[in-house]
VEXTORMAR-306752 format. One record per residue: residue number from 1; x negated, y, z of N, C-alpha, C in turn. Coordinates in nm, 3 decimals. Last residue first. Example, Ala and Ser with C-alpha at 12.3 -4.5 7.8 and 13.67 -1.06 7.14 Angstrom:
! VEXTORMAR-306752
rovex|nu|nv|nw|cau|cav|caw|cu|cv|cw
2|-1.285|-0.225|0.708|-1.367|-0.106|0.714|-1.290|0.003|0.787
1|-1.319|-0.569|0.780|-1.230|-0.450|0.780|-1.320|-0.330|0.780
! end
This chain:
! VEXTORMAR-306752
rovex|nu|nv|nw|cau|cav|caw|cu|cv|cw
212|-6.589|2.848|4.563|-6.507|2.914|4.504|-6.410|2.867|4.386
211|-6.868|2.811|4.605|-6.774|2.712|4.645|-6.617|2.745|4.587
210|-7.027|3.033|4.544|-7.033|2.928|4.433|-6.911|2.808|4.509
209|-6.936|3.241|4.730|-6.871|3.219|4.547|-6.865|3.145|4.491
208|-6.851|3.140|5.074|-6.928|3.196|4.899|-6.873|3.165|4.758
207|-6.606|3.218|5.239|-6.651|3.134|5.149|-6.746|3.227|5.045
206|-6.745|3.481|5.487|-6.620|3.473|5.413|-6.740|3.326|5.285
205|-6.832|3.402|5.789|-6.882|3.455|5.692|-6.774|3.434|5.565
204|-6.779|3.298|6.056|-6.708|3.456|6.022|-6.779|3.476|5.871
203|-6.815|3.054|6.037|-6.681|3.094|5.988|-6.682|3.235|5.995
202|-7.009|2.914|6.108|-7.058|2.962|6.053|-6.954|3.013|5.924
201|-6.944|2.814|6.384|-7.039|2.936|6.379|-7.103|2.988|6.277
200|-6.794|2.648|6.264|-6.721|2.706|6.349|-6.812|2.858|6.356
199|-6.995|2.407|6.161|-6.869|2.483|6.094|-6.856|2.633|6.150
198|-7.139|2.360|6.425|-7.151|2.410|6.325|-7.075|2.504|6.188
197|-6.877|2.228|6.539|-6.963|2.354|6.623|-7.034|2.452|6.496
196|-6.854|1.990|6.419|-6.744|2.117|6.419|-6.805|2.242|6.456
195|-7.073|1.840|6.430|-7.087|1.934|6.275|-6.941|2.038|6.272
194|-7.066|1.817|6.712|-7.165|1.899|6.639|-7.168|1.941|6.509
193|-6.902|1.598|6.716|-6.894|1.841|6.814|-6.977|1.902|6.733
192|-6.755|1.510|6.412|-6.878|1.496|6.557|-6.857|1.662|6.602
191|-6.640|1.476|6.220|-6.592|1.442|6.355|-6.644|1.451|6.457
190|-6.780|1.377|6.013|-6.708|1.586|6.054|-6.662|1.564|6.186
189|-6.857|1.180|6.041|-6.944|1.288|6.045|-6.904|1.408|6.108
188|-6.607|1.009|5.942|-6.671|1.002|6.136|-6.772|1.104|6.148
187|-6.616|1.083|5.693|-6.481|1.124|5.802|-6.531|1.112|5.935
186|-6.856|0.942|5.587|-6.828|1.117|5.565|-6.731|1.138|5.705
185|-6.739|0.706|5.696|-6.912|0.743|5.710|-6.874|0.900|5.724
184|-6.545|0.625|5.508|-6.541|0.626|5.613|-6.621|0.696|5.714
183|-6.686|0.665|5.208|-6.589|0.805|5.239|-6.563|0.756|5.385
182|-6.899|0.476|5.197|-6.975|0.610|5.239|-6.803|0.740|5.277
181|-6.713|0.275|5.214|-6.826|0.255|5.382|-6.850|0.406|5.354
180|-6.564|0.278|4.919|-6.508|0.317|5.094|-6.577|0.358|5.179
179|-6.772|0.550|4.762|-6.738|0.431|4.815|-6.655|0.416|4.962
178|-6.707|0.851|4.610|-6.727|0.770|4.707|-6.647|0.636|4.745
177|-6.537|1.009|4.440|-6.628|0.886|4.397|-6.676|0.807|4.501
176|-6.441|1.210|4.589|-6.371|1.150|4.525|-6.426|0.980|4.448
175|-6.689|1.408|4.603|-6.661|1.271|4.725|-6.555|1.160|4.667
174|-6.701|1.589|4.429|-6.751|1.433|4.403|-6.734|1.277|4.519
173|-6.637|1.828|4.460|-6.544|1.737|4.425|-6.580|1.598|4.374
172|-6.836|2.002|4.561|-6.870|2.024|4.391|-6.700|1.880|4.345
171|-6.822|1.963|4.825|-6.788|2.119|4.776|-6.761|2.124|4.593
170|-6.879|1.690|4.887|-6.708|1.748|4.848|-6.689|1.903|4.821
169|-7.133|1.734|4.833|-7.075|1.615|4.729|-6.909|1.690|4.730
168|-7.224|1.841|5.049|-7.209|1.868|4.939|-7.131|1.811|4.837
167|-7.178|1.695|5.227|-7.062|1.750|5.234|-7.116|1.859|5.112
166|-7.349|1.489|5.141|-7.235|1.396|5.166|-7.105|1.591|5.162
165|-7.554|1.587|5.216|-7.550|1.570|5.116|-7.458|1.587|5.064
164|-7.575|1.622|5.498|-7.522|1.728|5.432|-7.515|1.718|5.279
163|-7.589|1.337|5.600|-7.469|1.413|5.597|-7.447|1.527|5.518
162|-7.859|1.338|5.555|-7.776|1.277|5.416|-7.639|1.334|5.438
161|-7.922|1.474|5.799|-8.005|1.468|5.616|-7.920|1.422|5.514
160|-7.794|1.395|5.993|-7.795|1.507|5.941|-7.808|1.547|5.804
159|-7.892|1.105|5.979|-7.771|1.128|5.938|-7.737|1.240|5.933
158|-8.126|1.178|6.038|-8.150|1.125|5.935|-7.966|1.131|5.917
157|-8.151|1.223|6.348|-8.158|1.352|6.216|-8.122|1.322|6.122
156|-7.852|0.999|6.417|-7.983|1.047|6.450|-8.010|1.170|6.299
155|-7.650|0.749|6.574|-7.675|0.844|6.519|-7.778|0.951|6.528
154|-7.795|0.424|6.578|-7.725|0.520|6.630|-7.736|0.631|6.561
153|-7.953|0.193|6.494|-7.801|0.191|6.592|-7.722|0.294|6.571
152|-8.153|0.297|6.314|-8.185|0.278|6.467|-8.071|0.266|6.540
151|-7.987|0.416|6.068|-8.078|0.374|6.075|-8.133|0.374|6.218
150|-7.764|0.518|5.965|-7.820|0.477|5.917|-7.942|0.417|5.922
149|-7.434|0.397|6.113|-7.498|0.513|6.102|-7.634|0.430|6.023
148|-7.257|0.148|6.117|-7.219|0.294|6.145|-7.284|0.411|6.100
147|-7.376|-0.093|5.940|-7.351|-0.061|6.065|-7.316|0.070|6.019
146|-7.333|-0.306|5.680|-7.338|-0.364|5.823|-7.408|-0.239|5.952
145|-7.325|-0.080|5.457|-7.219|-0.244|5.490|-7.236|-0.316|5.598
144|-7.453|0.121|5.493|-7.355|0.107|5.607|-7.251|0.013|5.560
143|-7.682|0.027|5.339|-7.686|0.054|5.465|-7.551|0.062|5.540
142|-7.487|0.063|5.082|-7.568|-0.038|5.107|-7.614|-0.057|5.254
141|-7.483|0.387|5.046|-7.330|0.261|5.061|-7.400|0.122|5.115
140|-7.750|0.447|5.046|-7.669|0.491|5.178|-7.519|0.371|5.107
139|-7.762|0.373|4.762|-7.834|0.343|4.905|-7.778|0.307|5.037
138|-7.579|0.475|4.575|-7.570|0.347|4.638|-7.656|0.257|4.753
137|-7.627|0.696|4.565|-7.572|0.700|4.681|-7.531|0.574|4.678
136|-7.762|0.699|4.311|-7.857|0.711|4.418|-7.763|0.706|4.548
135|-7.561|0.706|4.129|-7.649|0.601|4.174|-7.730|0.545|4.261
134|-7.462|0.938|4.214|-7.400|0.838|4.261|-7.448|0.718|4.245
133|-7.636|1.147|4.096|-7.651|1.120|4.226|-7.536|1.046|4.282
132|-7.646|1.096|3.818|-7.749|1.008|3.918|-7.741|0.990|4.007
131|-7.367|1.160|3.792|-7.380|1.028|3.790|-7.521|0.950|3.856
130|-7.399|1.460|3.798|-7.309|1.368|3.913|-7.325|1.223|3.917
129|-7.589|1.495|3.579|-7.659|1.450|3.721|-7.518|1.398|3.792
128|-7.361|1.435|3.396|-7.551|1.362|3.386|-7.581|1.326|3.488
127|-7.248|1.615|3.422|-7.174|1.517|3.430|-7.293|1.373|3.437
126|-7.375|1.848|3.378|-7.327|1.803|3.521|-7.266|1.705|3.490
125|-7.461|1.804|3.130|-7.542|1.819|3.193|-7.483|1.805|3.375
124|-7.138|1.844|3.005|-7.236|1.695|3.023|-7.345|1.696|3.133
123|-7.067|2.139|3.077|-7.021|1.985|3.161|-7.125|1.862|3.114
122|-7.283|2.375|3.144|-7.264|2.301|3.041|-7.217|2.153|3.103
121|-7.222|2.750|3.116|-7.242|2.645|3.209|-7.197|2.474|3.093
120|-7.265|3.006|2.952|-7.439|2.899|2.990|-7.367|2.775|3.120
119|-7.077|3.140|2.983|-7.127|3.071|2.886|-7.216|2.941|2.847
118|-7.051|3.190|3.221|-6.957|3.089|3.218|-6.993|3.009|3.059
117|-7.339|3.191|3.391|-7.238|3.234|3.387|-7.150|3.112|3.262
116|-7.437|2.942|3.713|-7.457|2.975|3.580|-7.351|3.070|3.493
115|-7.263|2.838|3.900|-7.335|2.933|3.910|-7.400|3.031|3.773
114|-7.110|2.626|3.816|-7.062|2.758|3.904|-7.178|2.886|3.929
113|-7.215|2.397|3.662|-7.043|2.415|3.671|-6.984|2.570|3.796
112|-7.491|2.430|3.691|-7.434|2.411|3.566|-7.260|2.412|3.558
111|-7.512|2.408|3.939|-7.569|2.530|3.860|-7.509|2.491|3.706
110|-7.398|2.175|4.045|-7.413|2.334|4.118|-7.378|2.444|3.995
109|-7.546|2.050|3.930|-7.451|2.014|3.883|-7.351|2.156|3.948
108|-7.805|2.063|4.040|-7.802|2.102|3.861|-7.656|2.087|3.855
107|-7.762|1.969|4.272|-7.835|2.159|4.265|-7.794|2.160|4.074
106|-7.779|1.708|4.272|-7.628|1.808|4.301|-7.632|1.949|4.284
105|-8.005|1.621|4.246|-7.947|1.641|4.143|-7.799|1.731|4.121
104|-8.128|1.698|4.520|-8.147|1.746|4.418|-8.059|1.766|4.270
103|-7.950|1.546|4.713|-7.941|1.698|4.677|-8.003|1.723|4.572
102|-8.105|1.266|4.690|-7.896|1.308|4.694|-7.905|1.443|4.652
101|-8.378|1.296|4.728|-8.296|1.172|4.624|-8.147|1.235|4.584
100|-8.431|1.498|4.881|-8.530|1.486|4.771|-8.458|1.415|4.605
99|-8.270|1.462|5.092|-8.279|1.605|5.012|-8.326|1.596|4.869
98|-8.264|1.187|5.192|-8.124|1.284|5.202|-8.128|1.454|5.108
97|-8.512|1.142|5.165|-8.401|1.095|5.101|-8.289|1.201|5.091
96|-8.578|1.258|5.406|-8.621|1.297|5.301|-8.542|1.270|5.174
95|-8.419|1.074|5.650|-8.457|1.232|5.623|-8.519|1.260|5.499
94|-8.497|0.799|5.539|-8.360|0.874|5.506|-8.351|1.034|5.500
93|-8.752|0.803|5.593|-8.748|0.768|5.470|-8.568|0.869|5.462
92|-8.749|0.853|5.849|-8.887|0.935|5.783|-8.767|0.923|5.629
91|-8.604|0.632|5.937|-8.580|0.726|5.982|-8.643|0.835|5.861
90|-8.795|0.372|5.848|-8.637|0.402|5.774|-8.622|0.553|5.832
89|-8.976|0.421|6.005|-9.009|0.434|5.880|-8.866|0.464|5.790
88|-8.864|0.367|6.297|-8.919|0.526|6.235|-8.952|0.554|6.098
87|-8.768|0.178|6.368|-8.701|0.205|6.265|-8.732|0.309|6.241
86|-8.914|0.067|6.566|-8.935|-0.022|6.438|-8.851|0.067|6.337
85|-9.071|0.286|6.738|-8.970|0.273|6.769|-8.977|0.197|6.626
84|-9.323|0.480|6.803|-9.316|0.324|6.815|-9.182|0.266|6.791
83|-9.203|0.722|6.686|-9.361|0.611|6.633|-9.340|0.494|6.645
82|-8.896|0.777|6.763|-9.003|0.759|6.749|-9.084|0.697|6.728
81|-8.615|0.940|6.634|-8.659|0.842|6.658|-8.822|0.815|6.649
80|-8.411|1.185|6.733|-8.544|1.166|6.704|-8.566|1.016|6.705
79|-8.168|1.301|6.850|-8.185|1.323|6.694|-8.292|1.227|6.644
78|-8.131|1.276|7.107|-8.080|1.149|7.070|-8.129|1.196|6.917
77|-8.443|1.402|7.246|-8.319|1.361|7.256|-8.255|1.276|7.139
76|-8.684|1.666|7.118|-8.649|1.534|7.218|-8.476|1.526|7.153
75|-8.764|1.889|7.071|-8.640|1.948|7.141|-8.604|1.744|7.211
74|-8.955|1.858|6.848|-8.995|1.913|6.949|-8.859|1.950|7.083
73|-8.855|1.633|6.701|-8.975|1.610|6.772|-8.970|1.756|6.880
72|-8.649|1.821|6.613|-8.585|1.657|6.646|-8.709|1.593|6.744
71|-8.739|2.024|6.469|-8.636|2.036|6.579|-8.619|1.922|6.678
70|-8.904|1.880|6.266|-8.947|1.960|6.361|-8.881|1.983|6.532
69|-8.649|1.743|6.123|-8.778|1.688|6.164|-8.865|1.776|6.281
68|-8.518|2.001|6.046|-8.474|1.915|6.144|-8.564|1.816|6.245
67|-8.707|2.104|5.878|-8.707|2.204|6.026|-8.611|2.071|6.082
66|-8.761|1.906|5.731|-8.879|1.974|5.763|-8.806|2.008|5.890
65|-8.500|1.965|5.562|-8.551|1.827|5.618|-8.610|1.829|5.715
64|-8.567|2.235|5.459|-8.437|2.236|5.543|-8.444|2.073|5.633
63|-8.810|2.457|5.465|-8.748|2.307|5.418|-8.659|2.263|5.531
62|-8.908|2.698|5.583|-8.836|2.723|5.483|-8.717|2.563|5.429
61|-9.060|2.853|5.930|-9.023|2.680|5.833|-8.876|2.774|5.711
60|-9.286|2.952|6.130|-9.182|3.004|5.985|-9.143|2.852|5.937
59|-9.381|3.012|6.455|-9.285|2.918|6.332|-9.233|2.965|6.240
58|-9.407|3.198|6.641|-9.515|3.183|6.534|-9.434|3.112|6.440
57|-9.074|3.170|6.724|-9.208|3.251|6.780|-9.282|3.274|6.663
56|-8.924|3.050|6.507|-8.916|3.011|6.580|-9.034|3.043|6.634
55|-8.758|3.093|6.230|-8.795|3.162|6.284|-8.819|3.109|6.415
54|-8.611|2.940|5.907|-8.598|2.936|6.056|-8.728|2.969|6.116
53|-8.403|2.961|5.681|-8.550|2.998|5.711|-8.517|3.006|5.835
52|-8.317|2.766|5.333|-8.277|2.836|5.530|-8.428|2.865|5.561
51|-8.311|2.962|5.125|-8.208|2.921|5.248|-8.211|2.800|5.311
50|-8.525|3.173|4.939|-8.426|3.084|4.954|-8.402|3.037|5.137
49|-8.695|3.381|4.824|-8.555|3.436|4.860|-8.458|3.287|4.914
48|-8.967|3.392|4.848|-8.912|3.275|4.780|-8.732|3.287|4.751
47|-8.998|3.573|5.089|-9.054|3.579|4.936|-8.988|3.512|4.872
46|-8.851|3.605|5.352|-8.884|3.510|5.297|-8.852|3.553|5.137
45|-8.831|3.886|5.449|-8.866|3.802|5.567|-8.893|3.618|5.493
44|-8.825|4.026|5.235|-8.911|4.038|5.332|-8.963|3.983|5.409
43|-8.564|3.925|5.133|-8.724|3.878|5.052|-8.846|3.919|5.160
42|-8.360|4.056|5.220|-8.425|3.945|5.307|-8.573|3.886|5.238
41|-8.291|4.306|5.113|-8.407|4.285|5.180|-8.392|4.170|5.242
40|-8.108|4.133|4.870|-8.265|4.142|4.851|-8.372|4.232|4.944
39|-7.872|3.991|4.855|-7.929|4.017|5.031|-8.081|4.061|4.996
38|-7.788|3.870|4.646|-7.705|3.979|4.727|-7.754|4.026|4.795
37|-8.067|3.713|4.547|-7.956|3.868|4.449|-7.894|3.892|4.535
36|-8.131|3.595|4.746|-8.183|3.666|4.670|-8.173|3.772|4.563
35|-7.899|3.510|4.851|-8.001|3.608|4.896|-8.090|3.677|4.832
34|-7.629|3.398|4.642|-7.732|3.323|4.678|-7.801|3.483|4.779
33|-7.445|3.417|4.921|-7.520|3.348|4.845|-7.535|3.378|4.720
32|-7.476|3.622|5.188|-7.432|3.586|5.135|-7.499|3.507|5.027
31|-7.574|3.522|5.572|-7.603|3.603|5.469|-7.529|3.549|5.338
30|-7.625|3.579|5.926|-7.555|3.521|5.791|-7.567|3.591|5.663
29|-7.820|3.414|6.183|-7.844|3.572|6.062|-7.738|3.479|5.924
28|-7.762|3.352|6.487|-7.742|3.320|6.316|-7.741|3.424|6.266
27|-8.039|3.253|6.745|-7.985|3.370|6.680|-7.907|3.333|6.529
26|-7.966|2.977|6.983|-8.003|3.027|6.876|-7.954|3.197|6.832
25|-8.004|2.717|7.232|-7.965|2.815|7.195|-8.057|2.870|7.027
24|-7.898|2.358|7.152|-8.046|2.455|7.161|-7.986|2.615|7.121
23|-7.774|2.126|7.097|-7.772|2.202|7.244|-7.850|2.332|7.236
22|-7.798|1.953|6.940|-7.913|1.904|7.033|-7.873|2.052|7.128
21|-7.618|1.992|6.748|-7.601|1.830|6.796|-7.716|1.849|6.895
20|-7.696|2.245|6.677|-7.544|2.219|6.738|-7.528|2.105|6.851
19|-7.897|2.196|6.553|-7.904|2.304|6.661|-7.798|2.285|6.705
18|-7.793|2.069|6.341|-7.891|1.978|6.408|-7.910|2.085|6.547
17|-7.604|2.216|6.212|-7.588|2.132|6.266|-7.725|2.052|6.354
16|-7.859|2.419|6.120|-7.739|2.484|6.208|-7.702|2.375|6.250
15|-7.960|2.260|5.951|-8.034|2.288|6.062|-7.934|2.347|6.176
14|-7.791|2.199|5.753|-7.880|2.077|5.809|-7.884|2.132|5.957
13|-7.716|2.480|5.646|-7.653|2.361|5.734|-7.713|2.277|5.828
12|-7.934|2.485|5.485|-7.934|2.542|5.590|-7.797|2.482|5.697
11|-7.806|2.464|5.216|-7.875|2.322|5.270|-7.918|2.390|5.465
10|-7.455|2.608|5.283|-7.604|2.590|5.181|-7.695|2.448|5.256
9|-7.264|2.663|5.460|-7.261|2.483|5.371|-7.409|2.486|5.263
8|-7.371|2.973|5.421|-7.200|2.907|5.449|-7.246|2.758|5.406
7|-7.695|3.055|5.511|-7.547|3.056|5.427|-7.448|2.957|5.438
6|-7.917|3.199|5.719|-7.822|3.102|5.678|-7.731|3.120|5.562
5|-8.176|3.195|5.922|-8.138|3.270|5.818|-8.074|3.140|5.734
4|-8.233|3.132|6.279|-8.151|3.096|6.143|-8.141|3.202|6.048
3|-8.440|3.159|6.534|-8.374|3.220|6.508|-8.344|3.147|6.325
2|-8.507|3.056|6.869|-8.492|3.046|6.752|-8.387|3.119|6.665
1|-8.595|3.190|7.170|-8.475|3.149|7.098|-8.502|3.154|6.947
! end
């Protein structure tokens, strides 16, 4: 049984939902945010102090893309799209996307309107990145002008990947910017067993601060 080192909607999400949407028993280790200042023996079990770390026999995985990708090849089923399959390149591409392109810049806008103390927090600089990462969500608006999900018909990891972007976006109040196709997109997400399931198992932990 695999095991989660988690926080409330952190990028560790990904994986808690992707363990939801494929059925797969699990252990959740909850912890507060950030770990590395509240939770500093978890440095033990990951140096880097960051979120998510998933435990799986020999398996250490830290990248939250990574362990879905992992999860999605080794557990089969509807998450995965494969080699031969014409849309594995879009697949590859959105999973990464979803962290590399959408989350990153949402981490400065994070840190510059809540985390940072109140001196050191600076609105342009979040007002900088909220704007890249609505440039960059003209991707994903672009893809679902002609279908549902993002890539192979159906729903798959890769809508994990950007989904959690997507529910970043409404922790920091940016969904508000969203395009119709991406705020329709967001509403059929939460809608799934699997990102309620998720939620749900990851409610005894009281809201973190930075959502606050």
């Amino acid at each position: 049984m695999p095991t989660l080192y988690h926080c409330a909607d952190a990028r560790s999400f990904r994986v808690l939902w992707a363990l939801e949407e494929l059925g797969v028993p699990y252990e959740l280790k909850l912890l507060p945010f950030p770990p590395r200042v509240r939770a500093p023996d978890y440095l033990a079990e990951n140096p880097l102090g960051t979120i998510p770390l998933l435990v799986d026999g020999a398996t250490r995985m830290t990248e939250s893309s990574a362990i879905v990708q992992y999860l999605a090849v080794k557990h089969g089923g509807p998450l995965l799209v494969s080699p031969d399959d014409p849309a594995y390149g879009a697949w590859l591409n959105w999973l990464y996307l979803g962290e590399a392109t959408l989350t990153f810049p949402q981490t400065l806008v994070l840190r510059y309107t809540r985390l940072e103390p109140r001196e050191r927090r600076n609105p342009q600089v979040a007002e900088d990145y909220s704007r890249w990462f609505m440039a960059r969500l003209r991707a994903v608006d672009t893809a679902l002008q002609t279908a549902e999900h993002l890539c192979a018909g159906r729903f798959t990891a890769a809508d994990i990947s950007v989904g959690y972007a997507l529910l970043l976006a409404q922790t920091l109040g940016l969904h508000e910017r969203f395009s119709p196709a991406v705020a329709a997109y967001w509403a059929r997400l939460q809608e799934r067993d699997g990102f309620k399931g998720a939620k749900a198992a990851q409610a005894s932990e009281a809201v973190p601060d930075w959502q606050a």
